[in-house]
C-alpha positions in Angstrom: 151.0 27.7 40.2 149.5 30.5 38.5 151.9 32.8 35.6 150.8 35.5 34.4 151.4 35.2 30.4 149.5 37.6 28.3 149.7 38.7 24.7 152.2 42.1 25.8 154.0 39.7 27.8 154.3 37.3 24.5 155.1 40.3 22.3 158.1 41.3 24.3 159.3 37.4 24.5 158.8 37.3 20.6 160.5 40.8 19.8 163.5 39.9 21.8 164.4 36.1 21.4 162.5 35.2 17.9 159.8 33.2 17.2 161.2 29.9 17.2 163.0 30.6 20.9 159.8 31.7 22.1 157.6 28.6 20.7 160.6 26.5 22.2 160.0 28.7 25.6 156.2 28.1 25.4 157.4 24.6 25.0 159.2 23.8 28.3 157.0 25.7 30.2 153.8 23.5 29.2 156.4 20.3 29.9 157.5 22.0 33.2 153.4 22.0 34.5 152.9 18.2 33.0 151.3 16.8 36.7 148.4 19.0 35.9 147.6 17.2 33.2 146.9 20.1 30.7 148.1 18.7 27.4 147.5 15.6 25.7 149.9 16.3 22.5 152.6 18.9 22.1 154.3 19.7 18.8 158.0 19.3 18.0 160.3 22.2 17.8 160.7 20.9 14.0 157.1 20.7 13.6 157.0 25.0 14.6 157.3 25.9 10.9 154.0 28.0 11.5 155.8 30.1 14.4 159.4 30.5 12.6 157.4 31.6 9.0 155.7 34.3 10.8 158.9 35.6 12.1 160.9 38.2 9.8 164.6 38.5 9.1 166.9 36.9 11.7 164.0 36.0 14.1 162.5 39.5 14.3 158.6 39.2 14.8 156.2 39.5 11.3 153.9 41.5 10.8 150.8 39.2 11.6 148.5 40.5 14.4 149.9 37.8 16.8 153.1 37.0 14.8 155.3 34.3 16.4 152.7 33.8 19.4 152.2 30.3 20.9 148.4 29.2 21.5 146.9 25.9 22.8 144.2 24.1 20.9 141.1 21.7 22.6 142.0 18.4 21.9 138.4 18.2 19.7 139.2 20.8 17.4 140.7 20.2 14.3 144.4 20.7 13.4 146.1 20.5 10.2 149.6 19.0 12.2 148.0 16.8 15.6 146.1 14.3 16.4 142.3 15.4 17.1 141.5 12.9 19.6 138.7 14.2 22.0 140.2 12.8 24.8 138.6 9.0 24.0 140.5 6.3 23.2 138.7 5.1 19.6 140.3 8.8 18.4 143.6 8.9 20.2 145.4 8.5 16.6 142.8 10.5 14.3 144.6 13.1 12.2 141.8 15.1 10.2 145.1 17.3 8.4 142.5 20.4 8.6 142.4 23.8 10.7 138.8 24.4 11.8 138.6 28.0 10.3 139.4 29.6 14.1 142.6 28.0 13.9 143.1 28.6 10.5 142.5 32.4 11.0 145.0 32.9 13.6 147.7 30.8 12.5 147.0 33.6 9.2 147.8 36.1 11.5 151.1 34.3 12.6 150.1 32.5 15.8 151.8 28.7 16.2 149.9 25.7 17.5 151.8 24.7 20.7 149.7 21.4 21.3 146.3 20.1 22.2 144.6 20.2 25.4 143.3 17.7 28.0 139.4 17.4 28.0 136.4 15.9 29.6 136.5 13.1 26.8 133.9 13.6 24.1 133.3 16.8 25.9 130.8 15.0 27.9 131.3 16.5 31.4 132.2 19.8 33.4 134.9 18.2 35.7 137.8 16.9 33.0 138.4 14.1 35.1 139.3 11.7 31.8 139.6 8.1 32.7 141.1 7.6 29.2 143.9 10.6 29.5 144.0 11.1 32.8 142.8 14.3 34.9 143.2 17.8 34.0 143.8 19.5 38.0 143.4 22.5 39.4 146.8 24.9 39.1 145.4 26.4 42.6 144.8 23.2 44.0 145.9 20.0 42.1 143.3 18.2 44.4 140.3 19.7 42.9 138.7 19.9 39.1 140.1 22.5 36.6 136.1 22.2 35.7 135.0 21.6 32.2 135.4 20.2 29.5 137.8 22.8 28.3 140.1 21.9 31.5 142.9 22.0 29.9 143.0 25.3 27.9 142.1 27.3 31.3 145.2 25.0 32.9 147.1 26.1 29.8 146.6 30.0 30.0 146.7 30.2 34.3 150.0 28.4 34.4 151.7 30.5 31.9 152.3 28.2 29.0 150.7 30.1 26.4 148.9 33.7 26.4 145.4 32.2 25.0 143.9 28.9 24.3 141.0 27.9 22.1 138.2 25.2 23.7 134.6 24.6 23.0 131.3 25.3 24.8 128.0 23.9 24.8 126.7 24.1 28.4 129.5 26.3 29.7 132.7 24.0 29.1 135.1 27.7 28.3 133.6 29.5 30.9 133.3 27.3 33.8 137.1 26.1 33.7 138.5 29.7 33.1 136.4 30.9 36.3 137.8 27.7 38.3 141.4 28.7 36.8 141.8 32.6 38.0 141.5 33.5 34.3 138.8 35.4 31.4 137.1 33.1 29.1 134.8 34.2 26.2 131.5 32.4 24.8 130.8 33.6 21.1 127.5 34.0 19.6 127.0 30.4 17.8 128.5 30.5 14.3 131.1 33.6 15.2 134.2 32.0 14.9 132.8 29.3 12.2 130.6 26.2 12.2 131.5 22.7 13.9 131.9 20.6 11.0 135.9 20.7 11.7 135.1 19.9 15.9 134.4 16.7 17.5 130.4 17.5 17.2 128.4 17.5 20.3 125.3 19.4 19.5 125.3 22.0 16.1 123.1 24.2 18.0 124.5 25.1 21.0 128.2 24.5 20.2 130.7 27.2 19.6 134.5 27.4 19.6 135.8 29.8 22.4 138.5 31.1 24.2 140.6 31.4 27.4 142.7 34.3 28.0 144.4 36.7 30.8 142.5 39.9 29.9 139.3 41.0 27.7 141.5 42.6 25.5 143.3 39.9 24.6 140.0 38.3 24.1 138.8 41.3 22.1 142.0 41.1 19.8 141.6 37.6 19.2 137.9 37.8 18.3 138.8 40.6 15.7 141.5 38.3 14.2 139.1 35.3 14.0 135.8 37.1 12.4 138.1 39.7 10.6 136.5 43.1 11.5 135.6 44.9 14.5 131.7 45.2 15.2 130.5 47.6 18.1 133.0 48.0 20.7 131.8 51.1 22.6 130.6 50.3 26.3 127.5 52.9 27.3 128.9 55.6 29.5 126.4 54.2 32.2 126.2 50.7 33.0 123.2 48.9 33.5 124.0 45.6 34.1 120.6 43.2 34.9 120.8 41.1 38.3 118.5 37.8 37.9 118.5 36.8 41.9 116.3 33.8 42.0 118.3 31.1 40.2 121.2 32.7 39.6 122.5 34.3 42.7 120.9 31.6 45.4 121.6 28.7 46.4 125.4 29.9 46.6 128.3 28.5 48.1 129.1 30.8 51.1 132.6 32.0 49.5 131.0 32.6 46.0 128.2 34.0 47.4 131.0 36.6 49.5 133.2 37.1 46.5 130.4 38.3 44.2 128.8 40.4 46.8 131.9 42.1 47.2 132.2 42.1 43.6 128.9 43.8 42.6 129.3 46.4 45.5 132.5 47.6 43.8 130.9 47.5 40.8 127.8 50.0 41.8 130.5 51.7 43.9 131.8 53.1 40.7 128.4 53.7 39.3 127.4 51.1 37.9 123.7 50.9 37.5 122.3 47.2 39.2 119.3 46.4 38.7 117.6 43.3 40.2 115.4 41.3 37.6 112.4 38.3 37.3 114.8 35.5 35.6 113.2 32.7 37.4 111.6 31.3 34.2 115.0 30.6 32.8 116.3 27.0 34.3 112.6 25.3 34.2 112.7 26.3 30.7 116.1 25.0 30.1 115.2 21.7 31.9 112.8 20.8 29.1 114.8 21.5 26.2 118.5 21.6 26.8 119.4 17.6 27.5 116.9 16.7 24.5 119.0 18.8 22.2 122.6 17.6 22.4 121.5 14.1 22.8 119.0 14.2 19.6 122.1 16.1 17.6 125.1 14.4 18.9 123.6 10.9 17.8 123.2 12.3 13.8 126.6 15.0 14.1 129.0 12.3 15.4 128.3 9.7 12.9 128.5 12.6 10.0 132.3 14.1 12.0 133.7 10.7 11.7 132.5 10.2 8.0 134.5 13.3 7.3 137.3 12.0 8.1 140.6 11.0 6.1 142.4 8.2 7.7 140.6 5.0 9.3 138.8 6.9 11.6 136.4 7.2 8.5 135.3 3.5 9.0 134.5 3.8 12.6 130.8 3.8 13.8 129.7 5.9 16.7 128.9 2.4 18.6 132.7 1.9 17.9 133.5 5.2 19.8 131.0 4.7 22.2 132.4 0.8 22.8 135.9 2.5 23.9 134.8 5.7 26.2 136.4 5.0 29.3 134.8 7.1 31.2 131.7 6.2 33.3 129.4 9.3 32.7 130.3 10.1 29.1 129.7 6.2 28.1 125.9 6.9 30.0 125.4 10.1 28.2 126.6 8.9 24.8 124.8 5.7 25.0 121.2 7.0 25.7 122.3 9.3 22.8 122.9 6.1 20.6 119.3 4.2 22.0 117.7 7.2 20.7 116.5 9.1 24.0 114.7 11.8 22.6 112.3 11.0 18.9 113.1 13.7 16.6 109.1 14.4 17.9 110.8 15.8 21.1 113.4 17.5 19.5 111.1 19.6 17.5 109.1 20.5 20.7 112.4 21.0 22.4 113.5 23.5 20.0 110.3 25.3 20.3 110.7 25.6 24.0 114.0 27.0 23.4 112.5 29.8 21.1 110.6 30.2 24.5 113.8 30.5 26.1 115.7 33.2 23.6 112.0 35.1 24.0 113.0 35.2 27.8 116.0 36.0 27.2 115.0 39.2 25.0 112.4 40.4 27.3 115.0 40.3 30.2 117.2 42.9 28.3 115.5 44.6 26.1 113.3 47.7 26.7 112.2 51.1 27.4 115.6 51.2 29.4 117.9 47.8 28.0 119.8 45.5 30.0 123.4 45.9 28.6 124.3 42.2 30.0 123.1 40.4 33.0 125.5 39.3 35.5 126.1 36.1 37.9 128.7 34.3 39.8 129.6 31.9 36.6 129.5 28.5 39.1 127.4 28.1 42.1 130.2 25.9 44.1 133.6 26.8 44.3 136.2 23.5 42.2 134.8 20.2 43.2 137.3 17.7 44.7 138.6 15.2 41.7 136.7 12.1 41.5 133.3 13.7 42.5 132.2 12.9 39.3 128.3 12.0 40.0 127.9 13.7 43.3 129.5 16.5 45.4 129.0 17.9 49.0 127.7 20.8 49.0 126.2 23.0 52.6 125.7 19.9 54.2 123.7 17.9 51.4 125.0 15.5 48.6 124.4 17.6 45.1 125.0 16.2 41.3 127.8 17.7 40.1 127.1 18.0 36.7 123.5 20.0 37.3 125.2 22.3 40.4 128.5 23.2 38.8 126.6 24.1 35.6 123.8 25.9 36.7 124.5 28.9 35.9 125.9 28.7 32.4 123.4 26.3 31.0 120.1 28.2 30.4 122.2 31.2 28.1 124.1 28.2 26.6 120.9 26.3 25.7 119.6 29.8 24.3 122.4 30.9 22.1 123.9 33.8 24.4 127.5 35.1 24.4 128.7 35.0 27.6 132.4 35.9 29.0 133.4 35.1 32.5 135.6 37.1 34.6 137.5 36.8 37.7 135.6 38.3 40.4 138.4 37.6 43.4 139.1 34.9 45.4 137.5 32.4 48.6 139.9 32.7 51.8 141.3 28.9 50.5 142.8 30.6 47.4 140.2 29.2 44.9 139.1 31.7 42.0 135.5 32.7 41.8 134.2 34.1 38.4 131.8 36.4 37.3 129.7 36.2 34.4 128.1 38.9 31.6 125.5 37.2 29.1 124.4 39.0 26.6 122.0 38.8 23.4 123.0 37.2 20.1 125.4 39.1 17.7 125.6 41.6 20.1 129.6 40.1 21.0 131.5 43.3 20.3 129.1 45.3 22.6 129.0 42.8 25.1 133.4 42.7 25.2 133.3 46.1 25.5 131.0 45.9 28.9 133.2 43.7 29.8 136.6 45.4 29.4 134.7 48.4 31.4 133.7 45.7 34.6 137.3 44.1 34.1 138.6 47.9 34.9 136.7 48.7 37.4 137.4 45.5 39.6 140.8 46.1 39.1 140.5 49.5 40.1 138.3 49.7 43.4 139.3 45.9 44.2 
C-alpha cells in the first residue's frame, strides 16, 4: 500500500491545485488508509488556515520553504490547533494550544498540520500496538507491527498521505518504524530541533523530536528549515564507513542478514571504504545505564509536562495517567517508574556509565584515519506479527520483543548519537529492511550528507 509522496511531488500538487486543494488532497488520502490505524486526529478543512495563508494570490504557492505542504505530527508533540493526547486515554482531550518550536518552525515556513499520529501510548514501546487507540499496522503487511513508537508517522509518509512526518525518539522509536515502513527516518543530535518541554516527556536526555521522510534530502531540507542554517553538508570524497560486527551485525534474522549483505557489497562495490570495528563494548554498556535513565527522568518530566498545561489536564497526577494506560507493558514500565525503580543514587552512576558510553562511541570514530558513521541493519528481525507484544519467535527460539527489535538503535540512542536509517531493499516476503548510519554529536549536517551519498549509491548499483 505504499505511495510514493515526496516534497517535488507535493510542490507540483501545491503549484497546480492551491494550497487549500492540496491540504484537502492530503486529507482524503490519510482517510482513504484509515484500517492502518495511522492517525488518531485529523484537522478540518476549516481548521487549514495555516495551509491557505501560506498560499499567494488565487491559490498560487507562497514563498515559504514548504509553502502550502501537508505534514503529520506524533500524537505527543504539541500543537497549537489538536489535541496532544499520547495515545493514553487520561490525555485523549488535552489541548496545550502551543507548537513545540519544530512545528512552530515549519508551519513559519508555510507547512499545514494535517493531523496527529497513532503511537505506542506514552511512547512506551517499539510495536504501536495501542490498546487504548488501537494498532498502528504495517502498509506492507497489515498483519504485522509498523514498529515503534512513531508508528504512525512512518504509516503516514509510506502510504502517501503526506511527504514528511514529525515523531519522537528515545531508543529508536523514528528510526525503527521508518525501516519497518520502506521509508528514511532521521535522529537529531539531542536539543537540534528544540528541547521537550512542549512533548509528552519520556526522558530529557535521550529524547529528540525527529522525522520520517521519502528521501535524505527531504530530510536535509527539513532539518535546515527547523535549526535555520545549514552546518556542514559536504560528504568526504572517500567513504569510510565503520562496520561494528559483534552486536550489531549477528544474531540476524536470515533476510536482514541477506539484505544488508547485499547492501554493503554494493556499497564497497562503488568504493566505499568498509572497515570492520571492536564495538562489542557498546550493548553491556547500554544495559547498565539506559533503562535507569528514562525511568529515573520520566517519573520527575511527566509530572512537570502535565503541570504545564492549560486546561484540566493541569490537575492530573502522573498516578492519574498511569491509573488509565491501557496498555499492559506501558502500565509496567510507567509504574516501576512511579515506585521509584532507580534512587536518584543510580541515576547519577547511570549517567556516568553513559559518559563511558559517548567515550566509546568517540574512540570508535575518531582517529588517525576517522570513522565518517558506522553502519548496521537498523532492526535485527524483520516486523514482528501484531500482538507479540512481550515475546516474538525468532530462528527457532522465543525472544522479547522490546530488547530484539531494539537492539540495534538503543546503545547510540542511550549515548546521544544522530542516527538516520535508510532502506537497504527488501526480504523475498516484501517486508522492508533498513540500514542505519550513527554518527557523533553535532556532527548532523556531515552525517546527512554521508547519507545522501549511501542513499545514491544504493539506488544506483541496486
Amino acid at each position: 500500500m505504499q505511495e510514493r509522496h515526496d516534497l517535488a511531488r507535493s510542490r507540483t500538487e501545491v503549484a497546480e491545485s492551491g494550497a487549500a486543494t492540496a491540504f484537502a488532497a492530503a486529507r482524503r488520502r490519510a482517510l482513504d488508509g484509515a484500517d492502518l490505524g495511522a492517525f488518531v486526529a485529523l484537522a478540518e478543512p476549516a481548521d487549514s488556515a495555516d495551509a491557505i495563508r501560506s498560499a499567494g494570490p488565487a491559490g498560487a504557492p507562497g514563498t515559504g520553504a514548504l509553502a502550502g505542504i501537508p505534514f503529520a505530527v506524533k500524537d505527543n508533540i504539541d500543537t497549537e490547533q489538536l489535541t496532544t493526547g499520547a495515545g493514553t486515554p487520561a490525555l485523549r482531550a488535552s489541548r496545550p494550544g502551543r507548537d513545540h518550536p519544530a512545528v512552530a518552525r515549519l508551519r513559519d515556513a508555510g507547512a499545514a498540520v494535517l493531523g496527529k499520529t497513532n503511537m505506542h501510548e506514552l511512547a512506551f514501546g517499539i510495536t504501536s500496538n495501542n490498546a487504548a487507540c488501537g494498532p498502528v499496522r504495517n502498509p506492507i503487511d497489515p498483519g504485522r507491527s509498523a514498529g515503534g513508537s512513531s508508528g504512525g508517522s512512518a504509516v503516514a509518509v509510506a502510504t502517501g498521505a503526506v511527504p514528511f512526518a514529525l515523531g519522537t525518539d528515545t531508543g529508536g522509536s523514528v528510526r525503527l518504524p521508518s525501516a519497518y515502513c520502506g521509508v528514511v527516518g532521521f535522529r537529531p543530535t539531542v536539543g537540534r530541533w528544540g528541547d521537550g518541554r512542549r512533548c509528552v516527556p519520556l526522558s530529557p536526555t535521550r529524547d529528540t523530536v525527529g522525522v520520517s521522510a521519502w528521501t535524505v534530502a527531504d530530510v536535509a531540507l527539513i532539518d535546515t528549515v527547523i535549526t535555520g542554517h545549514r552546518d556542514d553538508r559536504r560528504a568526504p570524497q572517500r567513504l569510510r564507513l565503520g562496520v561494528p560486527r559483534k552486536g550489531f551485525h549477528d544474531d540476524l534474522d536470515l533476510d536482514v542478514a541477506a539484505v544488508t549483505a547485499r547492501a554493503l557489497d554494493r556499497l564497497a562495490d562503488a568504493g566505499v571504504e568498509l572497515v570492520d570495528i571492536d564495538f562489542s563494548q557498546a550493548h553491556p554498556v547500554d544495559a547498565e545505564c539506559g533503562f535507569p535513565i528514562v525511568l529515573y527522568e520520566v517519573a520527575r518530566e511527566l509530572p512537570r509536562y502535565l503541570a504545564s498545561l492549560p486546561g484540566p489536564e493541569r490537575d492530573l497526577t502522573a498516578a492519574d495517567v498511569l491509573a488509565r494506560v491501557a496498555s499492559r507493558d506501558v502500565a509496567e514500565l510507567l509504574g516501576a517508574a512511579l515506585a521509584g525503580a532507580y534512587t536518584e543514587e543510580q541515576y547519577r552512576a547511570a549517567l556516568e556509565i553513559r559518559d563511558v558510553l559517548r567515550g566509546a562511541y568517540r574512540a570508535a570514530l575518531s582517529g588517525e584515519q576517522p570513522i565518517d558513521a558506522l553502519v548496521y541493519p537498523t532492526s535485527p528481525i524483520l516486523p514482528p506479527p501484531l500482538g507479540d507484544d512481550t515475546v516474538t519467535a525468532f530462528r527457532g527460539r522465543e525472544v522479547p520483543v522490546f530488547a530484539t527489535v531494539a537492539r540495534n538503535t538503543l546503545p547510540g540512542s542511550a549515548a546521544g548519537m544522530p542516527s538516520i536509517t535508510l532502506p537497504a531493499g527488501t526480504a523475498p516476503s516484501g517486508l522492508p529492511v533498513g540500514l542505519s548510519l550513527e554518527s557523533l554529536p553535532h556532527s548532523d549536517g556531515r552525517l546527512l550528507a554521508v547519507a545522501g551519498t549511501v542513499e545514491g549509491l544504493l539506488a544506483v548499483t541496486g
